[in-house]
Each structure stands twice: as C-alpha cells, then as structure tokens.
C-alpha positions as CSV (number, residue, x, y, z in Angstrom):
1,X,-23.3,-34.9,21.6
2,X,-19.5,-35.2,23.1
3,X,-16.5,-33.4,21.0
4,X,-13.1,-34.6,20.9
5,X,-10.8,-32.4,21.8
6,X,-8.7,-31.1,19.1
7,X,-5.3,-32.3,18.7
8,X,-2.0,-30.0,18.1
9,X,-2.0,-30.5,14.3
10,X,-5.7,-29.4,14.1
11,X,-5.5,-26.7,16.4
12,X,-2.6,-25.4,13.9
13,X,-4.6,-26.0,10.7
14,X,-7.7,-24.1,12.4
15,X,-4.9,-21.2,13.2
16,X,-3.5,-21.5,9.4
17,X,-7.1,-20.5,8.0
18,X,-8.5,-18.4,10.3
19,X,-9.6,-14.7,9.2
20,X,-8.5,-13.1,11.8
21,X,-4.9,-14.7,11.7
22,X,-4.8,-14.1,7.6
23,X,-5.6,-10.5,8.8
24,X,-2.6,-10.0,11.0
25,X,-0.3,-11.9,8.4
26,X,-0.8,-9.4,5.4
27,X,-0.9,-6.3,7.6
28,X,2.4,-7.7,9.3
29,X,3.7,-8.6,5.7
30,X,2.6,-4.6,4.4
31,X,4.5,-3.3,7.4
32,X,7.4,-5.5,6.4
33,X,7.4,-4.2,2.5
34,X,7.2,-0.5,4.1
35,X,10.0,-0.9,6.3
36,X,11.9,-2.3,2.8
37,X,10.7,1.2,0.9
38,X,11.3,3.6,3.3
39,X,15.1,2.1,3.5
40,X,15.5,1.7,0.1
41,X,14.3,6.0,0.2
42,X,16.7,6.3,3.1
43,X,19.5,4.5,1.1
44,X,19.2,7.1,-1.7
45,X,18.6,10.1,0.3
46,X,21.6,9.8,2.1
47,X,23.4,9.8,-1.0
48,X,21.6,13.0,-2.3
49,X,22.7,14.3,1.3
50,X,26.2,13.5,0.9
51,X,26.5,14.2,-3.1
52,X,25.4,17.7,-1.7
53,X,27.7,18.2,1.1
54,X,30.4,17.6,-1.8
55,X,29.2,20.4,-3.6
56,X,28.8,22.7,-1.8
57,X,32.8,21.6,-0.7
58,X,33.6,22.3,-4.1
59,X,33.4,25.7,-4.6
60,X,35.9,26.1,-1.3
61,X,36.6,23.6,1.4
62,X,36.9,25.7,4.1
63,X,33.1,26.1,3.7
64,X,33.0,22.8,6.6
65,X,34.0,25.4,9.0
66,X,30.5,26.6,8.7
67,X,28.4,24.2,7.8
68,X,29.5,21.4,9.9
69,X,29.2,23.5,13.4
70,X,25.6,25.0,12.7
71,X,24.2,21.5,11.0
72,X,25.4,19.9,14.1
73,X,23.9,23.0,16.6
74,X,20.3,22.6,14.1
75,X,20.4,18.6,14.4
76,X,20.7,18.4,18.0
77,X,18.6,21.5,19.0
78,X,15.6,19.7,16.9
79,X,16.9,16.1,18.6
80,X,16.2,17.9,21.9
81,X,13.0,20.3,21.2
82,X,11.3,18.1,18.7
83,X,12.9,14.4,18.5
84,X,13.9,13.4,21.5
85,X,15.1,9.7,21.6
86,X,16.3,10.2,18.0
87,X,19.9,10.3,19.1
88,X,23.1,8.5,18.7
89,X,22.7,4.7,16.5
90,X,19.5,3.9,17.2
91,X,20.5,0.0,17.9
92,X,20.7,1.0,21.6
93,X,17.0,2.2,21.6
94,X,15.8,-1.4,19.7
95,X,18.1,-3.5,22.3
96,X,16.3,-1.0,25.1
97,X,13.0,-1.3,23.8
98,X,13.3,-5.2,24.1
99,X,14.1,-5.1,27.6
100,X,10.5,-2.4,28.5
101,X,8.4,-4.4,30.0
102,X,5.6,-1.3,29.9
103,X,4.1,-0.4,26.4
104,X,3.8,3.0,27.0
105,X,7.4,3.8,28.3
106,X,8.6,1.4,25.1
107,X,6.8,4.4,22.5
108,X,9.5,7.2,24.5
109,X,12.1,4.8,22.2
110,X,10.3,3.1,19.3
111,X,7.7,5.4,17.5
112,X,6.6,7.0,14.3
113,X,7.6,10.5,15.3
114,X,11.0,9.0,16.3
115,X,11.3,7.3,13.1
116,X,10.7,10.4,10.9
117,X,12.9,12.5,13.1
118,X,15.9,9.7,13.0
119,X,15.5,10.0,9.0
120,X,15.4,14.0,9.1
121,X,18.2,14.3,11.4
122,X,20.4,11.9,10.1
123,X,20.3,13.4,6.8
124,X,21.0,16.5,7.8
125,X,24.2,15.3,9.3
126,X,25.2,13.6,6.3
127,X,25.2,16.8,4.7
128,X,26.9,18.4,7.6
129,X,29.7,16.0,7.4
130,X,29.6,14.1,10.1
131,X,30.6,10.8,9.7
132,X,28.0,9.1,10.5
133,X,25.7,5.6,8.9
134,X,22.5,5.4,7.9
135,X,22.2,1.6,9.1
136,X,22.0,1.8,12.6
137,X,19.2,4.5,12.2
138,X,17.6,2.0,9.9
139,X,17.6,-0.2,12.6
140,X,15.4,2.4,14.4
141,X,13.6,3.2,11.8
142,X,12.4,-0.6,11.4
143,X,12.2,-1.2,14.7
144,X,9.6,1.9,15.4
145,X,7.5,1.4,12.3
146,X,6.5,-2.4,12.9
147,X,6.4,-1.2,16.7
148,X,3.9,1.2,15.8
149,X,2.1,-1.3,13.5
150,X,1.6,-3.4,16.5
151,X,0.0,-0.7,18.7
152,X,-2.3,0.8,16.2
153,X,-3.5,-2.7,15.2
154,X,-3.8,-4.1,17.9
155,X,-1.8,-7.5,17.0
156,X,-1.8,-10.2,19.6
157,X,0.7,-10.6,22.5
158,X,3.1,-12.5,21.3
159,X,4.0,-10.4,17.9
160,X,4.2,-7.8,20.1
161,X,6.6,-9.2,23.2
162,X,9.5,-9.1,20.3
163,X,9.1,-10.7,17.2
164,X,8.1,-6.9,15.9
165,X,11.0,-5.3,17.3
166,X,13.5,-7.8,16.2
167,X,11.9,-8.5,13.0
168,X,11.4,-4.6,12.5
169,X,15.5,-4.3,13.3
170,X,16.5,-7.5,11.1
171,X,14.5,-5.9,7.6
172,X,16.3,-2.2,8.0
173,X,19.6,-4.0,8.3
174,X,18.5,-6.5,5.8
175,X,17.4,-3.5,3.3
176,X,20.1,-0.8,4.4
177,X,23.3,-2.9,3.2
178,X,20.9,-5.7,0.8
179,X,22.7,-8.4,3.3
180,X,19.5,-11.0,4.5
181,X,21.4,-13.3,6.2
182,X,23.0,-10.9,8.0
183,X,19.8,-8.9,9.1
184,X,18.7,-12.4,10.4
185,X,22.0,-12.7,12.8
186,X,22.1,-9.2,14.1
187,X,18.7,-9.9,15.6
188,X,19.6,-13.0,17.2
189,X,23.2,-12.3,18.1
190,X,23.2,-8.4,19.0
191,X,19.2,-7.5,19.8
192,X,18.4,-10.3,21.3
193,X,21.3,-12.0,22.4
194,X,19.0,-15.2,23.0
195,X,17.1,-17.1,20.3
196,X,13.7,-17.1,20.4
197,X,11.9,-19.7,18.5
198,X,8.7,-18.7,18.2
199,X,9.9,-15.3,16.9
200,X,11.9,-17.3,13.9
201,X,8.7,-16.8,11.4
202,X,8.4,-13.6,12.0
203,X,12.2,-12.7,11.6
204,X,12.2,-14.6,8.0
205,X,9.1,-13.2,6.3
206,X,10.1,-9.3,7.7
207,X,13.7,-9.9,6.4
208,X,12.5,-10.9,2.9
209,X,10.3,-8.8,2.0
210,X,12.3,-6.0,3.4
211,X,14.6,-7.3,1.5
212,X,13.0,-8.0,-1.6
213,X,11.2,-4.5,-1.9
214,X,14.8,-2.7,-1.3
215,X,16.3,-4.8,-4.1
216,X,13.8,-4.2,-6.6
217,X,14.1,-0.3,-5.8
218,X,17.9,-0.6,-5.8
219,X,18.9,-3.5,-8.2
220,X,20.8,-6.7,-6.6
221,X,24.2,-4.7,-5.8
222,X,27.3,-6.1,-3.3
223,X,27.6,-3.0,-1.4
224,X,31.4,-2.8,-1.4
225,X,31.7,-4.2,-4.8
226,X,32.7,-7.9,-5.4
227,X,36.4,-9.4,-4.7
228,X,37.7,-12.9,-5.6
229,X,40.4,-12.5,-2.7
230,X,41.9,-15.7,-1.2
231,X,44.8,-16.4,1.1
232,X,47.1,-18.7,-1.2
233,X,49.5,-20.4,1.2
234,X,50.0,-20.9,4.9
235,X,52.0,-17.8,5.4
236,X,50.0,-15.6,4.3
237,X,47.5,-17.1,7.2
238,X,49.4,-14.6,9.1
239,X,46.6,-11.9,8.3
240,X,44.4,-13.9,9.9
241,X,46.2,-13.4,13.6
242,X,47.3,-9.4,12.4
243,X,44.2,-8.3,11.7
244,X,42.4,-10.1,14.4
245,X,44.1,-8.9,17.2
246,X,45.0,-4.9,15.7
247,X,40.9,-5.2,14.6
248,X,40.0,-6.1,17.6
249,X,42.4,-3.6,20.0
250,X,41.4,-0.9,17.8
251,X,37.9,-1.5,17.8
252,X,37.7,-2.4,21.8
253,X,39.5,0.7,22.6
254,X,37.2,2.8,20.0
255,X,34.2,1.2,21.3
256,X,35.6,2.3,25.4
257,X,36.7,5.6,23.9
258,X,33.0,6.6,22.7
259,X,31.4,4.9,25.9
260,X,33.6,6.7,28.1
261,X,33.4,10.2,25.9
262,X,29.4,9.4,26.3
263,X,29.5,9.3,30.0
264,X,32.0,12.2,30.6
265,X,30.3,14.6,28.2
266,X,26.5,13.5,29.8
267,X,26.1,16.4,32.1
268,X,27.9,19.0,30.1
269,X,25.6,17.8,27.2
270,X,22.5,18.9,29.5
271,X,23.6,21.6,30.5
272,X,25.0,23.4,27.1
273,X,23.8,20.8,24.2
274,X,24.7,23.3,21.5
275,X,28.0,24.5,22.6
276,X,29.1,21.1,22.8
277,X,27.7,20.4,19.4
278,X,29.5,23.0,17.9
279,X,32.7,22.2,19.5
280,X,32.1,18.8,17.7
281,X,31.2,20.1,14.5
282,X,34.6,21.7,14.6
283,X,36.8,19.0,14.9
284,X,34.9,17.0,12.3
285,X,35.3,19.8,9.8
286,X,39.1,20.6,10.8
287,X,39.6,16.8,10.5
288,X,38.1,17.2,7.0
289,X,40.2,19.9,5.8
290,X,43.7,18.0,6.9
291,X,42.4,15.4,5.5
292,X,41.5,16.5,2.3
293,X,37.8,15.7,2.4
294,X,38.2,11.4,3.5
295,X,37.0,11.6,6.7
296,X,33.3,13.0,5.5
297,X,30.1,11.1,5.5
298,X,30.2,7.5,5.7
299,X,33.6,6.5,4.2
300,X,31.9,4.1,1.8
301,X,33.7,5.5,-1.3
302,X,36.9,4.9,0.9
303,X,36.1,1.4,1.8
304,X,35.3,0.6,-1.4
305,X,38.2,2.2,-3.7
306,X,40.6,0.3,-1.2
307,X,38.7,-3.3,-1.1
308,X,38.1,-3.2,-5.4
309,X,41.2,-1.1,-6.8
310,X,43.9,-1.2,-4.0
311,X,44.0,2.6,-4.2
312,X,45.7,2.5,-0.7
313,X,44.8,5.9,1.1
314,X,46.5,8.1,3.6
315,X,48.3,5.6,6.6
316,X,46.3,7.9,8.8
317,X,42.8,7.6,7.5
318,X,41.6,4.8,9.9
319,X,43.2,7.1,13.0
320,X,41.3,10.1,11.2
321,X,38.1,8.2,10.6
322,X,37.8,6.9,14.1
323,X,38.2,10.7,15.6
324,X,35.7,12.0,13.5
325,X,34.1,9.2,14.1
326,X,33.8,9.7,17.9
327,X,33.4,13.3,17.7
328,X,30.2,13.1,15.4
329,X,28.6,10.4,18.2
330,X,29.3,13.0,20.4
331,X,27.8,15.6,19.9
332,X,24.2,14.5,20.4
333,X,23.6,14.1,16.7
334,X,21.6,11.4,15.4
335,X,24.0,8.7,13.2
336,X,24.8,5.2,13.3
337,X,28.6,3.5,13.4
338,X,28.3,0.9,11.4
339,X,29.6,2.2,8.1
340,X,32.3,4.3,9.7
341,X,33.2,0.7,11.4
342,X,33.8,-0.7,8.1
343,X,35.6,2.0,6.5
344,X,38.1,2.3,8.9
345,X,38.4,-1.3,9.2
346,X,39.0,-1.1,5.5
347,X,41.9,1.6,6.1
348,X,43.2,-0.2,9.1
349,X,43.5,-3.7,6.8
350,X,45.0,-1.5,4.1
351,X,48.2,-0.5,6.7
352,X,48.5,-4.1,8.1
353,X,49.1,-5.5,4.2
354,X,52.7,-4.5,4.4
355,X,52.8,-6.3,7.4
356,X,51.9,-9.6,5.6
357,X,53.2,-9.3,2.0
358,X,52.6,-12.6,1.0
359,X,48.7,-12.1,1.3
360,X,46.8,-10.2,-1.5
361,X,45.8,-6.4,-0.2
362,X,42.1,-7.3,-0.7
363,X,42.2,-10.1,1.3
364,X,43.8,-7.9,4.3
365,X,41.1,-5.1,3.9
366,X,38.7,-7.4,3.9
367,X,40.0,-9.0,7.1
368,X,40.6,-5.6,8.8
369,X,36.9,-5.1,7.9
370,X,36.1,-7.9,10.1
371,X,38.5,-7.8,13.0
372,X,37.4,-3.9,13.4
373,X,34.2,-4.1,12.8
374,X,33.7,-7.1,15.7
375,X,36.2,-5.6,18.1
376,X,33.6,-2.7,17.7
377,X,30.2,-4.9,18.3
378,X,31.6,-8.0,19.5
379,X,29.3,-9.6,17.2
380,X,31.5,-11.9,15.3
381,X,29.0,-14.0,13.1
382,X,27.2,-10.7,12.4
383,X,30.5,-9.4,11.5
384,X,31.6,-12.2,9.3
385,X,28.6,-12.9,7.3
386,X,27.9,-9.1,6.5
387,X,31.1,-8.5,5.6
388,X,30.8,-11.9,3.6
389,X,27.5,-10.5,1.8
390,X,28.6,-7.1,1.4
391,X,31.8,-8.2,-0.7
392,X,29.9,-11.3,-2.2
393,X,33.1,-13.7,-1.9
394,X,32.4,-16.9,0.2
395,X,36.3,-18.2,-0.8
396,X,37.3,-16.4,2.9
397,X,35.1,-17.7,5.0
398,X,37.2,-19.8,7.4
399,X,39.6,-16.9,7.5
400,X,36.5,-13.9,7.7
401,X,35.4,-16.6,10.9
402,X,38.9,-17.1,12.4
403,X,39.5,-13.5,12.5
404,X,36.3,-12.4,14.3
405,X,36.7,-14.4,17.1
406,X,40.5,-13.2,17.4
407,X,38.9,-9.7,17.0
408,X,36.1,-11.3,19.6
409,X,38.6,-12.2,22.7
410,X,41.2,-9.5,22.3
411,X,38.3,-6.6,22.1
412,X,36.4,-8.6,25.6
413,X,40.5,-7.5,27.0
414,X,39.9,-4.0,26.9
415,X,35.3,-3.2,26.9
416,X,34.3,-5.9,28.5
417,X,30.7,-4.9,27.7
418,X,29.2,-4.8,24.2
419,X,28.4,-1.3,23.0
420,X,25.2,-1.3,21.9
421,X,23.7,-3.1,25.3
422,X,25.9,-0.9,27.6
423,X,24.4,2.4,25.7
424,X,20.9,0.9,25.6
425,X,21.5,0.6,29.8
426,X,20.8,4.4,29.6
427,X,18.1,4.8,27.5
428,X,16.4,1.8,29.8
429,X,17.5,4.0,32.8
430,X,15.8,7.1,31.4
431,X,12.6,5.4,30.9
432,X,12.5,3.8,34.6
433,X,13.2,7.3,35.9
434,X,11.1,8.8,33.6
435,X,8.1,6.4,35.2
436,X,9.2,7.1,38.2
437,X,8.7,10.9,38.3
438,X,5.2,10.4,36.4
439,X,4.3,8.0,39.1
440,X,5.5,10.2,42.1
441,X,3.5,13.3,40.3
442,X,0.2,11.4,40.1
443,X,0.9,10.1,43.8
444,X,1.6,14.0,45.1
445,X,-1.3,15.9,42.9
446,X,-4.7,16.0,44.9
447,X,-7.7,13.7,43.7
C-alpha cells in the first residue's frame, strides 16, 4: 500500500504531540523556572551580603582596610584553586561559549561548578565591598545551568547549538532586574549579535518563566523605583545631545580603561594573583573611606535616591564609582558591571542637570543612565528598554532612544570594539590553547 508523504503542517502536528518532544519541552521549561529561583535567591543574597558589609562598617569604617584586601585575596585564590572561569562578568564567558564549536572545551566556560562558584564568589565580594553586580553573573549563572541541562539530558542538536545558552542568558537578565523585554534584547543584540529564528521559542518560554518564578518570589517591583519624568519643551531636548555624547565618552573611555587595565595587568595577574588582588582591595576600600561609604557594593541605593528623590550626591561619585569600579574588575574577582554602569550613569546625569536647567533632574539621570550605560555595551536598544523597564516610564522613549545612539557613535570614537565580545576573545583563546596542549600531550605520550 503506497503512503503520501507528509506535508510541512503534518510533520509539525506529528512534532507538537510527540512524547519525546513533550519530554524535552517540560524539562527545558523546569530548567527555565530553576534558572528564575536561583536568581530570585541570588537577588536576595546579595542583599544579605551587602546589608552585612554595612554592618560590620558601622561599628568603624576603617574596618574596609581589612576586609576588602583579604575578601578580594580569598575570592580570587578560590577563583583560581577551585573556580576557575568564574571571573570577571560572566557575559564574556556566554558570548565565548556561543562561539565553541567543541562541547567539551564549552563546559571549561559554562558549567554547574562554575555556576555555584560565580554565586559563592560574587557574594563574597559584595560583602567585601567591591563594587561589583550581580547581573552579569546571573547571566553566567543562566547560561551554565540550561548548558548543563542540555548535556545531562541529552537534548537534541539544535537546543543545544544556542537557543540554551541564549535563552539561559535572556532568563538571568530577565529575573536579575525583573525586565523581560529586556532579557529578550540582550540575547539578540549583545550574545548573539545575529537573530536566530529558530532560537525565538526558546528565548520567550525561558524569559517568562524566569521571569514569572522571580516575580512571584520578589513581588512585581520597578527596580529603580517609578518616575513620571518628561522633557516639557524643545530646550530642554538639549539633555538629549548632553547626555549622549558625555554618556557615551565616559562610558567608551571606561569601557578602554578596563580593557586596557585587563591586558596590562594579564601577566602580572599570573604571576602574583593575590598581591594584585590586594593592591585592588585597597583602593576600593580607601575609595570608600573618602567617600564616605558611596562607592560600596552596587550603587543601587545611589541610583535610586537620585532618579526618585533628587537627593543629588557628591559631583565626584560617578568619577569615584567608575575607579572602584575598574579596580574591583581588576583584581581577578568575580562581579558583573552592569549595576555599577547604571549608578554612575545615574551620578553622571545628576552633574549634567545643571547643565540643562530647563529639563527636570529625573529626566537627566535617567538619560545619563542610558548614554553611560550604552557608551559602556554599545548596546543601545538593550540600553534603552532596560532602563525603560527598570524605571517603568514609557513617556521618554524617543528621548531614552535618541540618546543611546548618541551614546552609540560617540563611544564607537574612542573602543571601537564592544566590551563583552573583545573580553570573550580571551576566554575563546584560552580554550583553543587549552585544546591545543591536550591535543599535543596525547600526540607526544606513547600508545
């Protein structure tokens, strides 16, 4: 008897209920609502972290002399002993991880152990002081655990090409700052830098219930409160250019400055690791003491007393932040940028608002947000819409847009390459030599 062949739409329908694809859907879809959890557990962690890092500050400041050189010294000695590939954002990893063609050299960047380590570590520097984010290593963190689902699994081919990593990446941004949309275009835009259709399903359901899950443990908040700032008239359209090209000089040079420090302090870093961390921890904590405290931790209080209460801070604290900033990265420590970014975007929009006095404050924080934040990642939709999210006001769109791809061109003038895929270039390099050497060793060792 003769069969037709099955057309597209059958062959789909066939796919829709088989077993085995029902099976890779809810284990997928578990991996998804873990990833949301173990943010959501990250999320208040870090906060436990940095509301004890406070108090132990508050019997005597100049305690940060001590703890912020030997928690820098413990984090990186267990980064290189126990956790190595835990270091730095963890957004470089993902993007590197995308770009490993072998499975086996992809688990020396994406893996459970890394993921528990990149948690571990990056509290500890929270409560060291560093200033340091939690997002990037949530990145990581998503990125390793539906990496791992994958391989113990055993899901087919094309989940595992990159709809896990990027979906993986897309939830732990989508759960660290409660910003879907956002999660959604940072895996297009900055991991992937290409949109992939058949990856589009896999992004949505991981970013929801990521998302869902982190919002049920951690209520529906705006995670630098909620503004109603506009620009009322043509003039004060003048933030728009100010804070797009200061944003995005600032962040550019920032971005160069931690690239270049990265490269220049690469061989002393393997050579004396610990001395180097120290050194850091040092400047953090004297930064801290002149300071009064500001530059700690991940400057969210800062962003968000500026953005909701226009309690302008010290002219200085975007200068200070960035410092810090640069001398927490490094040291070796695990820590994202991303909040840092954003605070001192916030401070930075705070000392251009005298610059434009007929625009509210809020409206120039929130614009310094954006033009620093982009001139950082050179990610301007990702930079508008998660600032956009994050603040819950939709009234400055066109300006948020506007001044991101000011912030865009006038970074591109002075880092031509994007951060995050010039720093994953390394981690890629590590792993090819890496191969190499295991390759050579089986070549040279007698059968």
């Amino acid at each position: 008897m003769a069969r037709w062949p099955l057309g597209q739409t059958q062959r789909r329908l066939l796919g829709y209920l088989s077993l085995q694809e029902w099976k890779v859907r809810l284990i997928f879809w578990s991996g998804a609502l873990a990833v949301g959890i173990v943010a959501a557990l990250f999320a208040i962690a870090g906060n436990w972290a940095i509301q004890l890092h406070n108090r132990v500050l508050a019997h005597s400041p100049w305690w940060s002399l001590l703890l912020a050189p030997v928690g820098f010294v413990l984090a990186v000695a267990c980064t290189r002993s126990l956790f190595p590939g835990t270091q730095g954002s963890g957004i470089p990893q993902a993007i590197a991880a995308l770009r490993i063609g072998d499975e086996e050299l992809r688990h020396s960047v994406l893996s459970l152990r890394i993921a528990f380590g990149k948690i571990l570590l990056t509290l500890l520097g929270l409560f060291s002081g560093a200033s340091i984010g939690r997002e990037g290593p949530t990145v990581h963190v998503g990125a390793s655990m539906l990496m791992a689902l994958g391989r113990f699994t055993k899901f087919p081919r094309r989940y595992i090409e990159h709809g896990l990593i990027l979906a993986g990446g897309a939830a732990g941004i989508a759960a660290a700052f409660n910003t879907p949309i956002a999660g959604i275009i940072f895996a297009i835009e900055e991991m992937a830098r290409v949109y992939e259709e058949r990856a589009t399903g896999t992004l949505l359901v991981a970013v929801i219930l990521a998302g869902i899950t982190s919002m049920a443990m951690l209520g529906n908040y705006t995670y630098f409160g909620t503004t109603g700032a506009i620009l009322p008239d043509a003039h004060a359209w003048l933030a728009v250019l100010v804070c797009g090209l200061a944003g995005g000089l600032a962040g550019g040079l920032f971005s160069r400055g931690l690239i270049a420090s990265t490269h220049w302090l690469a061989p002393s870093l393997t050579r004396r690791p610990l001395v180097i961390a120290a050194a850091c921890g040092l400047i953090v904590a004297a930064l801290g003491l002149l300071t009064h405290g500001v530059t700690y931790g991940t400057g969210y209080e800062q962003a968000r007393l500026v953005l909701v209460s226009d309690a302008y801070p010290d002219w200085g604290f975007p200068f200070y932040k960035i410092a810090a900033t640069l001398a927490s990265y490094a040291s070796g420590i695990p820590g994202g940028i991303f909040s840092p970014s954003l605070s001192t975007g916030a401070g930075l929009g705070a000392d251009l608002s005298f610059l434009v006095p007929g625009a509210p404050m809020a409206a120039v924080v929130i614009l310094g947000m954006v033009g620093y934040f982009t001139g950082v990642v050179q990610t301007p939709i990702t930079a508008a819409v998660i600032v956009m999210e994050m603040v819950n006001d939709h009234s400055m769109v066109i300006p948020i847009m506007a001044t991101a791809f000011i912030a865009l061109g006038t970074s591109k003038v002075v880092c031509h390459e994007p951060i995050y895929w010039t720093l994953a270039q390394e981690f890629i390099g590590a792993a090819t030599r890496d191969a190499a050497t295991q390759a050579d060793s089986s070549r040279s060792s007698p059968s």
